[in-house]
DRENGUTI-5526 format. One record per residue (C-alpha): residue number from 0; x, y, z. Coordinates in Angstrom, 3 decimals, padded with zeros to 6 digits. Layout:
<recs>
- NUM,X,Y,Z
...
</recs>
This chain:
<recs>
- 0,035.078,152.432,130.973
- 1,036.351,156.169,130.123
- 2,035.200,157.213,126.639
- 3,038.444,156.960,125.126
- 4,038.894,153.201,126.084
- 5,035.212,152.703,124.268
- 6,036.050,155.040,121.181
- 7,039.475,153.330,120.617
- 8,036.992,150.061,120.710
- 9,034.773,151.322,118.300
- 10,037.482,152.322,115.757
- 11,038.971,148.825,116.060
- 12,035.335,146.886,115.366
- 13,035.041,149.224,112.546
- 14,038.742,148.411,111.404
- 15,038.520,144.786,111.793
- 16,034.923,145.178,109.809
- 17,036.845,147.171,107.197
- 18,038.982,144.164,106.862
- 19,036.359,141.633,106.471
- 20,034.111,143.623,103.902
- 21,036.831,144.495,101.804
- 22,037.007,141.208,099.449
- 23,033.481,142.412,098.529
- 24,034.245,145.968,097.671
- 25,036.886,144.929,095.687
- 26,035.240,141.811,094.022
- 27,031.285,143.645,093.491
- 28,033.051,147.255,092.618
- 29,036.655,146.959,091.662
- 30,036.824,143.929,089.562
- 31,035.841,144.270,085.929
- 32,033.078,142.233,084.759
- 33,035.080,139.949,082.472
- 34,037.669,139.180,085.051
- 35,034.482,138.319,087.226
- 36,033.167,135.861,084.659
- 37,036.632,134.199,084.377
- 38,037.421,134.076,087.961
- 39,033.858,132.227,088.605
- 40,034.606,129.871,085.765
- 41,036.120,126.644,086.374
- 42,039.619,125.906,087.118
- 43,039.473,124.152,084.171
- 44,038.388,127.288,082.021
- 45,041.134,129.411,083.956
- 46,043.850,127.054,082.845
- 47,042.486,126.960,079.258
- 48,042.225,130.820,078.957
- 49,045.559,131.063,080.560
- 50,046.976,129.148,077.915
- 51,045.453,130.554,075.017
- 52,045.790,134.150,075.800
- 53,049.768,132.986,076.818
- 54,049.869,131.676,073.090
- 55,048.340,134.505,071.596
- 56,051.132,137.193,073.662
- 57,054.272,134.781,072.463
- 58,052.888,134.626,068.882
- 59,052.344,138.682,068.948
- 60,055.606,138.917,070.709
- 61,057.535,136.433,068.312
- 62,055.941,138.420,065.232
- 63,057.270,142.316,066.951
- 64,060.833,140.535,067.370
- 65,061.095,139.342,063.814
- 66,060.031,142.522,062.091
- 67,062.435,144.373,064.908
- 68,064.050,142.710,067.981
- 69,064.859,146.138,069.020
- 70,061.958,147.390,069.261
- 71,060.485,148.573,072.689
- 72,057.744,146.093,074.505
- 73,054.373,146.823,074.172
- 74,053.023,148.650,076.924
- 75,050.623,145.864,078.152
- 76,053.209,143.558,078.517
- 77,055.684,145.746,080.742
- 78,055.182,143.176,083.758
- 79,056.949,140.780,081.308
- 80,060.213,143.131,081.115
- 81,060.777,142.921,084.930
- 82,060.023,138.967,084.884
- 83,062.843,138.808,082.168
- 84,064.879,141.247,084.254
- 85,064.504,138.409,086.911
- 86,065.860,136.107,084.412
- 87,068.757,137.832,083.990
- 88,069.948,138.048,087.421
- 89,069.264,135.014,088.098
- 90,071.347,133.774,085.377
- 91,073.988,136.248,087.152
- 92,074.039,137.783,083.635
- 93,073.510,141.964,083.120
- 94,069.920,143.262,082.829
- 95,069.927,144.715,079.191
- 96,068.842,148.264,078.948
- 97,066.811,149.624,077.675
- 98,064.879,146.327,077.517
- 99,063.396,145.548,073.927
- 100,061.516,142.531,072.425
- 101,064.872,140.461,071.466
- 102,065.915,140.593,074.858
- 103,062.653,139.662,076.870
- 104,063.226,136.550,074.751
- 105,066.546,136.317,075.112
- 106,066.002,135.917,078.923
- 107,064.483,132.669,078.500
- 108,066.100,129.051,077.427
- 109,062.856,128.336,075.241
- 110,059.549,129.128,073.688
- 111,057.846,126.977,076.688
- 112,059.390,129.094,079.134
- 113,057.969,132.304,078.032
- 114,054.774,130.867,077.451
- 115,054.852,129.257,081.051
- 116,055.787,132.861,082.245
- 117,052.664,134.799,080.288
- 118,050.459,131.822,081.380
- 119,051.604,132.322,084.586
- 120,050.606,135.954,085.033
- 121,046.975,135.737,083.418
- 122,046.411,132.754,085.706
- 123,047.763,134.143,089.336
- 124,045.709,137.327,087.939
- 125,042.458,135.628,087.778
- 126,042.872,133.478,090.614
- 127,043.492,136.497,092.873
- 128,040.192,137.436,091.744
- 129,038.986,134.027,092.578
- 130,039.769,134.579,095.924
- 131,038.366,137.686,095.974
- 132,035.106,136.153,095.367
- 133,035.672,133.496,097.744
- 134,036.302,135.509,100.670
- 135,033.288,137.784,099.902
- 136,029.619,137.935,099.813
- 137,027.735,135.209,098.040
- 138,024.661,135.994,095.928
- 139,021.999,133.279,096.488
- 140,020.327,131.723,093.422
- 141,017.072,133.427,093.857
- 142,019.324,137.076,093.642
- 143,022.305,136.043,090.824
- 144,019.993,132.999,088.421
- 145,021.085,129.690,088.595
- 146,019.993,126.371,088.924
- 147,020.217,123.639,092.309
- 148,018.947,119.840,091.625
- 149,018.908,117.030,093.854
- 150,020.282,113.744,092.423
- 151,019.188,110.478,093.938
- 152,022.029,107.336,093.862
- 153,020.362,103.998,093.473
- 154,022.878,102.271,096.033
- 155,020.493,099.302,096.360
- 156,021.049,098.917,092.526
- 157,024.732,099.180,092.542
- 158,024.773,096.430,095.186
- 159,022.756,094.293,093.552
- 160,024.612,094.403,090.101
- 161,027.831,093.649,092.745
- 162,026.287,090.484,094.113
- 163,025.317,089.260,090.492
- 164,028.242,089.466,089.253
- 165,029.820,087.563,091.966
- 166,032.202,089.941,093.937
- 167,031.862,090.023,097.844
- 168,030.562,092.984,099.138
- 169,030.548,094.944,102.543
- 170,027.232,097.065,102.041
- 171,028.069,099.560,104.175
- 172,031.459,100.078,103.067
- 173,030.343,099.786,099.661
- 174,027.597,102.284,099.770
- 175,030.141,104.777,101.629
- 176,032.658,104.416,098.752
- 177,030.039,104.450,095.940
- 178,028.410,107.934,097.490
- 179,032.325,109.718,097.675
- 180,032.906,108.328,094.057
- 181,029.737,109.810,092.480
- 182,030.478,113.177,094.142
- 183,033.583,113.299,092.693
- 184,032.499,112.065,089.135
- 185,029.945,114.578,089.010
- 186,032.432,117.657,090.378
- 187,034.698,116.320,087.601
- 188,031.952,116.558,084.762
- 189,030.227,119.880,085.778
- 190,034.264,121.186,086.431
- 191,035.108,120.035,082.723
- 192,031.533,121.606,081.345
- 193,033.027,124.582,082.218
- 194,030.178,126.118,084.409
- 195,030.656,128.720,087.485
- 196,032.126,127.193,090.310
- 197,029.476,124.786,091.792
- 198,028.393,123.450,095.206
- 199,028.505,119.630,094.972
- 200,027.901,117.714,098.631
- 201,026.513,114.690,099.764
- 202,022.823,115.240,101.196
- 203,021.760,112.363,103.409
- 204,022.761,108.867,102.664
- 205,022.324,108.628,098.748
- 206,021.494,112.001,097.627
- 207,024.018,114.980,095.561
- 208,023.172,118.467,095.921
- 209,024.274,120.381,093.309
- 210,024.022,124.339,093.176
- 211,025.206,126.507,090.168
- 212,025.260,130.180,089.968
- 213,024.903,131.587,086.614
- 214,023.046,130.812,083.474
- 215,022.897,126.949,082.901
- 216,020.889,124.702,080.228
- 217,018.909,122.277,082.009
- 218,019.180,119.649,079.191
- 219,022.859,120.151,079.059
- 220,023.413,119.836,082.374
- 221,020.983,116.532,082.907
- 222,023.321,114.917,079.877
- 223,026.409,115.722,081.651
- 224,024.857,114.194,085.049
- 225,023.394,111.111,083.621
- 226,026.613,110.539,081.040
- 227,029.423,107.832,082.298
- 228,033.300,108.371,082.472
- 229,035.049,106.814,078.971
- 230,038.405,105.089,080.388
- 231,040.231,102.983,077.733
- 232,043.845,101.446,077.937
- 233,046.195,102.332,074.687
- 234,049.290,101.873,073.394
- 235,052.056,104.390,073.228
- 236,053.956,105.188,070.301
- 237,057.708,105.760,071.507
- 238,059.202,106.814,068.998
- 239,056.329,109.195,067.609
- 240,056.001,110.547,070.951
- 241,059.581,111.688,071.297
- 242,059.257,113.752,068.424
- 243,056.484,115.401,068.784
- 244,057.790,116.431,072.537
- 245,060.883,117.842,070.161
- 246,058.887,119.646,067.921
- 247,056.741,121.300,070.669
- 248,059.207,122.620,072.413
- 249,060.219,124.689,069.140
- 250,056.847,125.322,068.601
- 251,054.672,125.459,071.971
- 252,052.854,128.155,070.700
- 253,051.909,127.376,067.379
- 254,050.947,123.271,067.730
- 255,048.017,123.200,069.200
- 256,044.662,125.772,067.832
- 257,042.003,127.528,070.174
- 258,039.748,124.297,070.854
- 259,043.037,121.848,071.218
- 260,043.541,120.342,067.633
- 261,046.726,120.053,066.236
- 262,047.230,122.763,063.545
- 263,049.526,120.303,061.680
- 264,048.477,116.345,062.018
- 265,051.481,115.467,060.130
- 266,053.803,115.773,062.777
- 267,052.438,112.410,063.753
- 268,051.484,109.278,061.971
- 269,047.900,108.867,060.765
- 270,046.715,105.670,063.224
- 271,048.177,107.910,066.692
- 272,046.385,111.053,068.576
- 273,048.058,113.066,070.759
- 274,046.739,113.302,074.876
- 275,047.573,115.610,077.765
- 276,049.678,113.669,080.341
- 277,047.816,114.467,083.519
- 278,048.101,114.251,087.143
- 279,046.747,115.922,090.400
- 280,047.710,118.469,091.625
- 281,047.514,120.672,094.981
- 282,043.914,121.398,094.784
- 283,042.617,117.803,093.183
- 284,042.703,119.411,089.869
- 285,043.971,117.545,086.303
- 286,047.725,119.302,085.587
- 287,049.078,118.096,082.731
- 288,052.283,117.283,082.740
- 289,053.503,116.658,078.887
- 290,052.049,114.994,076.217
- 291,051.800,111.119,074.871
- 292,051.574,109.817,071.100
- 293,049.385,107.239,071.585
- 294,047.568,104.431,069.219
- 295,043.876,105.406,068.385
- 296,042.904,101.689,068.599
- 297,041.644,100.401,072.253
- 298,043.910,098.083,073.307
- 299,040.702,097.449,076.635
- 300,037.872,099.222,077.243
- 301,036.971,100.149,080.757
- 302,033.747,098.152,080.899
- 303,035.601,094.845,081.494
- 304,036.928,096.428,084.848
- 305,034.879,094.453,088.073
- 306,037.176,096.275,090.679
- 307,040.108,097.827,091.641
- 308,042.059,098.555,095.051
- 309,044.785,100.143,096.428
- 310,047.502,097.079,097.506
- 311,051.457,096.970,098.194
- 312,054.076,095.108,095.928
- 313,055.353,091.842,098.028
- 314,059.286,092.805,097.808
- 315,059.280,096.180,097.321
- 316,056.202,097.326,099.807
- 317,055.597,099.696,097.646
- 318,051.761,101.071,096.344
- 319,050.511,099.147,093.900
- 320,047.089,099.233,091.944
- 321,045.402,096.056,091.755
- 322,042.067,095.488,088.964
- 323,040.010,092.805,088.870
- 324,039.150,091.990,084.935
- 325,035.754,089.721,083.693
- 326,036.865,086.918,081.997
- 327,036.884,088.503,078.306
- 328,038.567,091.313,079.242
- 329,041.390,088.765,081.128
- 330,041.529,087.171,077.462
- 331,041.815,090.535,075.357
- 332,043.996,091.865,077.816
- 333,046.403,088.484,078.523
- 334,046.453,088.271,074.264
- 335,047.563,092.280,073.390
- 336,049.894,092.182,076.151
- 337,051.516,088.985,075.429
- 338,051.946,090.826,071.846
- 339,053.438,094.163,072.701
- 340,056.335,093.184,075.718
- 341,058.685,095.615,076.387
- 342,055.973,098.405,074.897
- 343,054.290,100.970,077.362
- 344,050.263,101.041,077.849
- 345,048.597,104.109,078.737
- 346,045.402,104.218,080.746
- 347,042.705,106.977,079.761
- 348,040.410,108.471,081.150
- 349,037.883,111.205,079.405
- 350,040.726,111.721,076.713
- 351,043.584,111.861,079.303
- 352,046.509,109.766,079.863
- 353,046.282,109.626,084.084
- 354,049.197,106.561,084.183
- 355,051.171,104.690,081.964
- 356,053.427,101.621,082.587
- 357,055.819,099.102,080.939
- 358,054.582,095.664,079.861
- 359,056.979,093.608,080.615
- 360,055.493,090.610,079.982
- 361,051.771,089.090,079.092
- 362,049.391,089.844,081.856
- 363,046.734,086.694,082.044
- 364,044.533,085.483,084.756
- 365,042.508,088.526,084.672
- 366,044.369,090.338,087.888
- 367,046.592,093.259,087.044
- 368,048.810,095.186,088.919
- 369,050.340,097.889,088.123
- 370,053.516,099.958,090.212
- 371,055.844,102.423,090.083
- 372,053.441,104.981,091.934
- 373,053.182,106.939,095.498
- 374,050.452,106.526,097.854
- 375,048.952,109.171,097.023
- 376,049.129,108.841,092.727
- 377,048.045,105.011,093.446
- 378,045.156,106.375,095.364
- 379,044.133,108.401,092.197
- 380,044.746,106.040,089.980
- 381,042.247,104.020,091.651
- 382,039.430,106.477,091.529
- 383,039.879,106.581,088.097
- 384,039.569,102.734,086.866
- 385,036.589,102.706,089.923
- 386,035.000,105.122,087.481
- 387,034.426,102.449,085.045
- 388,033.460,099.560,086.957
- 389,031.649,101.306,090.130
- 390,027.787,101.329,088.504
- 391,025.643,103.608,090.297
- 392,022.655,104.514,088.882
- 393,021.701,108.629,089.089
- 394,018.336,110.062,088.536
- 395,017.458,114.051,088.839
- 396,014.712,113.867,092.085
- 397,014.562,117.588,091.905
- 398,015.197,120.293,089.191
- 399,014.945,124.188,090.142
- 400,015.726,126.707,087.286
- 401,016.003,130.417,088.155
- 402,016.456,132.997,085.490
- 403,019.416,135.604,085.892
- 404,016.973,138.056,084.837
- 405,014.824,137.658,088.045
- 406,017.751,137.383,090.028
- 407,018.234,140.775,089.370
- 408,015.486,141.863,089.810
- 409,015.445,140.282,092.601
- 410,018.246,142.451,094.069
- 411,017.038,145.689,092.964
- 412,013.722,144.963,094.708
- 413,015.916,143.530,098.062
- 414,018.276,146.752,097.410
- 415,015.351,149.204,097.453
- 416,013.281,147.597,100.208
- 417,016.744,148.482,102.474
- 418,017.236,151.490,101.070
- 419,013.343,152.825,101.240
- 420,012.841,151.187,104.761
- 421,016.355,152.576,106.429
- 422,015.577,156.040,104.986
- 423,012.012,155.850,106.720
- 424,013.242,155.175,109.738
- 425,015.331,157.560,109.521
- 426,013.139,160.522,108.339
- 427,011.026,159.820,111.532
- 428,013.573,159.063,113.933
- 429,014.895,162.926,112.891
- 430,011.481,164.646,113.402
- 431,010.092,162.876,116.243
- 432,013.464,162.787,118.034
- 433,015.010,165.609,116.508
- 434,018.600,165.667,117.647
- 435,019.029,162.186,119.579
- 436,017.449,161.458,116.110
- 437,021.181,161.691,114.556
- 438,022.427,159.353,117.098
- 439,019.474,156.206,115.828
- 440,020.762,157.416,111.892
- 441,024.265,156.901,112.519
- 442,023.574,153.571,114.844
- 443,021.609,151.958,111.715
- 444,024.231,152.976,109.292
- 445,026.508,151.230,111.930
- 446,024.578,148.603,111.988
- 447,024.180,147.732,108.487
- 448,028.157,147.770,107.823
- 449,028.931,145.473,110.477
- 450,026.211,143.237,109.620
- 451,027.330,143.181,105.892
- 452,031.033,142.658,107.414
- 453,029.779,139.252,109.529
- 454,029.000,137.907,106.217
- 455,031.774,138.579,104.146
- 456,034.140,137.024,107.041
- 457,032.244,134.064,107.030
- 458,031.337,133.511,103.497
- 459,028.155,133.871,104.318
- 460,024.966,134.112,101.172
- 461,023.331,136.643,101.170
- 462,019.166,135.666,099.451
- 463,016.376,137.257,099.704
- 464,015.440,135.690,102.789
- 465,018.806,136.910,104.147
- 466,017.715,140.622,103.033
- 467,014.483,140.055,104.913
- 468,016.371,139.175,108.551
- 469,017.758,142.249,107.790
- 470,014.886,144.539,107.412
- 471,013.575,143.070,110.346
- 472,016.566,143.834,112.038
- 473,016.633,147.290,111.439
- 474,013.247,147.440,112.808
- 475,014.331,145.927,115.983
- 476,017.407,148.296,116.251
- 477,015.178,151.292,115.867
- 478,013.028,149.567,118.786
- 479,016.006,149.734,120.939
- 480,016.406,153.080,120.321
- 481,013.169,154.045,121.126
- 482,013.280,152.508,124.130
- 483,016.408,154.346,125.310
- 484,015.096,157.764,123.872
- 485,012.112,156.823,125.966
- 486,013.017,156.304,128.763
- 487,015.924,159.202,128.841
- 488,012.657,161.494,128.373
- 489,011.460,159.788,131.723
- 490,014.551,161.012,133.663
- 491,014.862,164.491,132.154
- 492,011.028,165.129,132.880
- 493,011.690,164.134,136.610
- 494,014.166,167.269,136.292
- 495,017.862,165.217,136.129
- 496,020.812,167.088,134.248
- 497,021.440,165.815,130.731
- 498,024.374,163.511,132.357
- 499,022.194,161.907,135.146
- 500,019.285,161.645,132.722
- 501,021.608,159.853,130.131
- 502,023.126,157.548,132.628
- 503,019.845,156.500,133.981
- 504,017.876,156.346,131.161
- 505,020.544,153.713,129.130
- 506,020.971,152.149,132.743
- 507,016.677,151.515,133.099
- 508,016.872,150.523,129.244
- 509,019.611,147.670,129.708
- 510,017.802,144.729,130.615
- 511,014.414,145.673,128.187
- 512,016.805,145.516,125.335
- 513,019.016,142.733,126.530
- 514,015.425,140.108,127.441
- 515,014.014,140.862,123.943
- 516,017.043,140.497,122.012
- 517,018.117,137.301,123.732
- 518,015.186,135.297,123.295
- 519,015.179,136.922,119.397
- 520,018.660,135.403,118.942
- 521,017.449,131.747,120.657
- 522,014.714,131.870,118.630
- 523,017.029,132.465,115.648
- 524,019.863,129.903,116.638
- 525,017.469,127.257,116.664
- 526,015.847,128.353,113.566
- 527,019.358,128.239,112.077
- 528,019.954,124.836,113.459
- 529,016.586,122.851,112.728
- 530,015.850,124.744,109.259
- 531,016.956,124.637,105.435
- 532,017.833,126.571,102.935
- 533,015.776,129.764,102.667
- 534,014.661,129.461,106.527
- 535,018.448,129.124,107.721
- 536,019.498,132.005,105.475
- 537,016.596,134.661,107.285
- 538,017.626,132.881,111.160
- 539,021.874,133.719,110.696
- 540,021.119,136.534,109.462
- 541,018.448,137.499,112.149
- 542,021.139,136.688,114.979
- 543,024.116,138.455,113.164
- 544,021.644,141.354,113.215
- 545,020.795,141.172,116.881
- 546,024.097,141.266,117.870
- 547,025.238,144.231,115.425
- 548,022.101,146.055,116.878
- 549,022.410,145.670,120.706
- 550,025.778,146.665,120.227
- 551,025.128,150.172,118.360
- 552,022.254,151.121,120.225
- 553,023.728,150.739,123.734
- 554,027.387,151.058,122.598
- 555,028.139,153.549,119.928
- 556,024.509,155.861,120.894
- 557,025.627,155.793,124.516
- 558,029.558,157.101,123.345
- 559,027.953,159.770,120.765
- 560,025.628,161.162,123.815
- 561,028.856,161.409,126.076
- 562,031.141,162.921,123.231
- 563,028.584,165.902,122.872
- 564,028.092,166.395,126.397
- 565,031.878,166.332,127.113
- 566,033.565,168.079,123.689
- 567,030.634,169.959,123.155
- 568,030.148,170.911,126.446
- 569,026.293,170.003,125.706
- 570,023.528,170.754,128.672
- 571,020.801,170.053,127.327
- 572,019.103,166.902,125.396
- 573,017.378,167.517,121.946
- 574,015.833,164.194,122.057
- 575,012.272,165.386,121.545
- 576,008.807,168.365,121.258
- 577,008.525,170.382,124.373
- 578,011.948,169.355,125.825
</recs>
């Protein structure tokens, strides 16, 4: 392969590398620090801040119009005058120019609209940033703080208390449902706490491994674990809830305060509260989708719930939710319905309405069914009235605390052991090798950036067992160097030209580099298949190293030699004393 072929190789490795590491640039040095701690916040926390800071703008915008409405926009908010610009055309009306505060507003229908729009913008801001993250460089616990515990399910437990109360039970089946419903409870509680995006998976056959980055309170976190779901059934108020939907769409900005309460309770009556309507959305997150005046008296608590499953309506085919009730709850349930016909009953779950149906007549036996739903929404619905009734019991097996304070110090310890051990190298490579010296520097720069790249493509976390694969790895690419620069000092003190003495000496040096890195990256592979946690982290990136090294000693070493010898028109090798 002529050397143009192999340097047009070389600048599209280092391309494609560019491409990989660049969500890590941008996330570790181009994204501000509070935009960081948003973006690794919960989606939950994004919405919320979203909102709130959209709220804030309208009010601040709302305030500017009435002392002025021709005043000019704010300068932070001139992203909103080409969204209303949009507004415009696409109401076929003309753009007004020059665009002032009355006619941003004017360029929407309502107050929800513009707040929709701001909350919008913070929202697609911070999850760009999200992405970011997600696409770049992890920091393992031991370098960013954190905590990981191990949760052990009682499945034998949960199948007993089954049994006892009489409900056939495939154990197998069971256990598999019970496992995928306690994941998901837990995701949901530690997503709602608010903490950095965890790691929540099933370990084995009844354990949860749970990993969050960040500071975390043990105690707080054990409470949320241990805690249970609160899922109710109320009554809707109608009437109350109509006009509250009127009034907030007059006032969307100015109903609700910072943590959620209403900043006026008297636009509805004294025995009601007002809920988020919610459903799921694209990623399996809560969206609301309006609100619901309902009674603050339980109509049913969740507790008389035995089971629930996912059926079909006989005439229609369509999805229906079926629940089992005990026998009081068939009694409280057959009585308030009986009571309240033609009235709707909302089911909640953690203070949010996920369903809500017509009763169109008294419900007794202790079965319910409830329609009107897709597949997918009955399939939800499910999960959430299996929260109440499916009991597994969760203990903490295993509880590891790391403080973000030793994290990083942890990093600046990993950082300098790099920096002090490449520099090293480096220094001797220079003096004992003198010129071919520049050609090991430039390799182990090489190396470095496309070893950092193989992690940021594949999400790869980087620990401190990670940073040690990779000071071993520079150690072994500064072996195959030394074995080239050897044996190149072979050939040249046989008498060969510089070309012959190149060509033979990377030739001779081929299979000693190729036999020792190979069984390395065996060695590695099964390392990174048969261990855990900090012993897979040093074993990928061992054999990501191995491969970034074999290829810049006898790739990019072997193109600088031939660039100097034909550019340069170079005769001679400075690859060492006395030669």
């Amino acid at each position: 392969m002529n050397k143009r072929s192999r340097f047009l190789i070389l600048l599209a490795v280092l391309a494609v590398c560019l491409a990989f590491l660049w969500p890590s640039v941008t996330w570790y040095w181009g994204t501000p620090k509070e935009v960081q701690a948003l973006a690794l916040g919960s989606l939950e926390n994004i919405k919320d801040y979203a909102t709130a800071q959209a709220s804030s703008d309208v009010l601040a915008i709302k305030a500017a119009a009435k002392e002025d409405d021709s005043a000019a926009v704010d300068p932070q908010f001139a992203w909103l005058e080409k969204a209303a610009a949009k507004q415009y055309k696409k109401a076929g009306e003309k753009v007004p120019s020059p665009m002032t505060v009355g006619a941003v507003l004017s360029a929407y229908q309502n107050e929800q609209e513009v707040l929709d729009e701001i909350s919008g913008h913070y929202r697609d801001n911070i999850l760009k940033a999200k992405k970011r993250y997600q696409n770049s460089v992890k920091l393992g616990l031991d370098l960013s703080g954190g905590m990981n515990i191990i949760v052990k399910a009682d499945l034998d437990a949960a199948v007993a208390s089954q049994v006892a109360s009489g409900t056939d039970v495939n154990v197998e089946q069971f256990k598999k449902s019970a496992m995928a419903q306690a994941v998901e409870t837990l995701t949901g509680r530690i997503d709602k706490f608010g903490l950095t995006e965890p790691v929540i998976r099933q370990q084995g056959e009844d354990r949860i491994y749970i990993e969050m980055p960040g500071a975390a309170e043990a105690d707080a976190i054990n409470t949320i674990i241990m805690g249970k779901g609160i899922l109710n059934f109320r009554l809707v108020d109608t009437e109350a809830t109509e006009k509250f939907n009127q009034y907030y769409m007059q006032h969307a900005a100015s109903t609700f305060n910072a943590l959620g309460d209403l900043i006026d309770p008297s636009i509805i009556p004294a025995d009601c509260e007002v809920m988020g309507h919610y459903t799921k959305d694209d990623y399996g997150l809560d969206e609301r989708i309006g609100y619901l005046v309902v009674k603050k008296e339980i109509a049913l608590d969740g507790q008389h719930i035995k089971s629930a499953e996912v059926g079909a309506d006989n005439l229609t085919n369509r999805p229906e939710v079926d629940f089992v009730l005990d026998t009081e709850g068939a009694e409280i349930f057959g009585t308030f319905t009986g009571a309240h016909k033609g009235e709707f009953l909302a089911i909640v779950s953690d203070n949010k309405v996920k369903s809500y149906a017509r009763i169109n007549d008294a419900i007794t036996g202790g079965r319910v069914a409830i329609t009107g739903f897709g597949l997918e929404e009955a399939q939800n619905l499910q999960k959430v009235l299996q929260t109440a009734w499916l009991n597994v019991p969760l203990s903490v097996e295993s509880q590891q605390v790391i403080g973000a304070s030793l994290g990083e110090q942890a990093i600046h310890q990993g950082i300098k052991a790099i920096v002090v051990g490449l520099l090293a190298i480096m220094v001797f490579m220079l003096i004992w090798y003198k010129g071919a010296g520049v050609n090991a520097v430039v390799a182990q720069v090489l190396n470095l950036y496309i070893m950092f790249s193989i992690l940021s493509a594949f999400n790869l976390t980087l620990s401190l067992p990670s940073i040690a694969g990779m000071i071993l790895t520079i150690g072994m690419a500064v072996d195959a160097n030394v074995i080239i620069f050897e044996r190149i000092k072979e050939e040249l003190a046989l008498g060969k030209s510089r070309q012959a003495a190149l060509s033979t000496g990377f030739d001779n040096a081929f299979w000693a580099i190729m036999d020792s890195n190979i069984t390395t990256f065996i060695a590695a592979i099964f390392l990174s298949q048969l261990g855990t946690g900090s012993i897979q982290g040093f074993a990928v990136t061992l054999a990501i190293g191995v491969i970034s090294s074999v290829f810049t000693a006898l790739f990019v070493s072997r193109l600088m030699f031939d660039f100097n010898t034909d550019v340069f028109k170079s005769t001679k090798v400075s690859i060492g004393w006395g030669l």
